[in-house]
C-alpha positions, 0 to 999 in steps of 0.5 A, a space after each residue: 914636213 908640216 910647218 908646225 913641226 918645224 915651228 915647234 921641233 927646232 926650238 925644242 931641239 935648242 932647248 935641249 942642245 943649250 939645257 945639255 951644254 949648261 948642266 954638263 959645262 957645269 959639271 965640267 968646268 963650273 961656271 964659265 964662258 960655254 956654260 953661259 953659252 948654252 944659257 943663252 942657246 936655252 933662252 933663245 930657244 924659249 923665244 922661239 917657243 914663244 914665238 911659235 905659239 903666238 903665231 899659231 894661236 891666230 890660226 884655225 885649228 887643222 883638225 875638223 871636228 864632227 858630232 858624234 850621234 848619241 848611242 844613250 844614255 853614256 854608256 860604252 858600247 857593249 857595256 851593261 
């Protein structure tokens, strides 16, 4: 797998897991300790999101981009 997926993939997937433990122990139970567990769970994962984007806002990006020569006056091809 690509590092970026991995960078960006698991805390998304925590953010999910603690969002889904807080709303349903909410429901549940009302507020108690595994609802301020997936609180907690959740903003973890916001601080791994946001190390992630502090990491990979230094880098070159992976994508090269070309120029493309001018087919007129921006018109679509084959458009009249």
């Amino acid at each position: 797998m690509h590092s970026d997926t991995i960078a960006f993939g698991v805390p998304v997937a925590g953010l999910v897991l603690g969002a889904a433990i807080l709303v349903g122990s909410l429901f549940l139970g009302g507020l108690s300790i595994v609802s301020v567990g997936g609180g907690a769970i959740g903003l973890l994962a916001i601080a791994a999101l946001a190390l992630a984007v502090a990491r990979s806002a230094g880098e070159e990006p992976a994508v090269e981009l070309t120029e493309r020569e001018d087919d007129g006056p921006g018109l679509a091809r084959g458009a009249k």
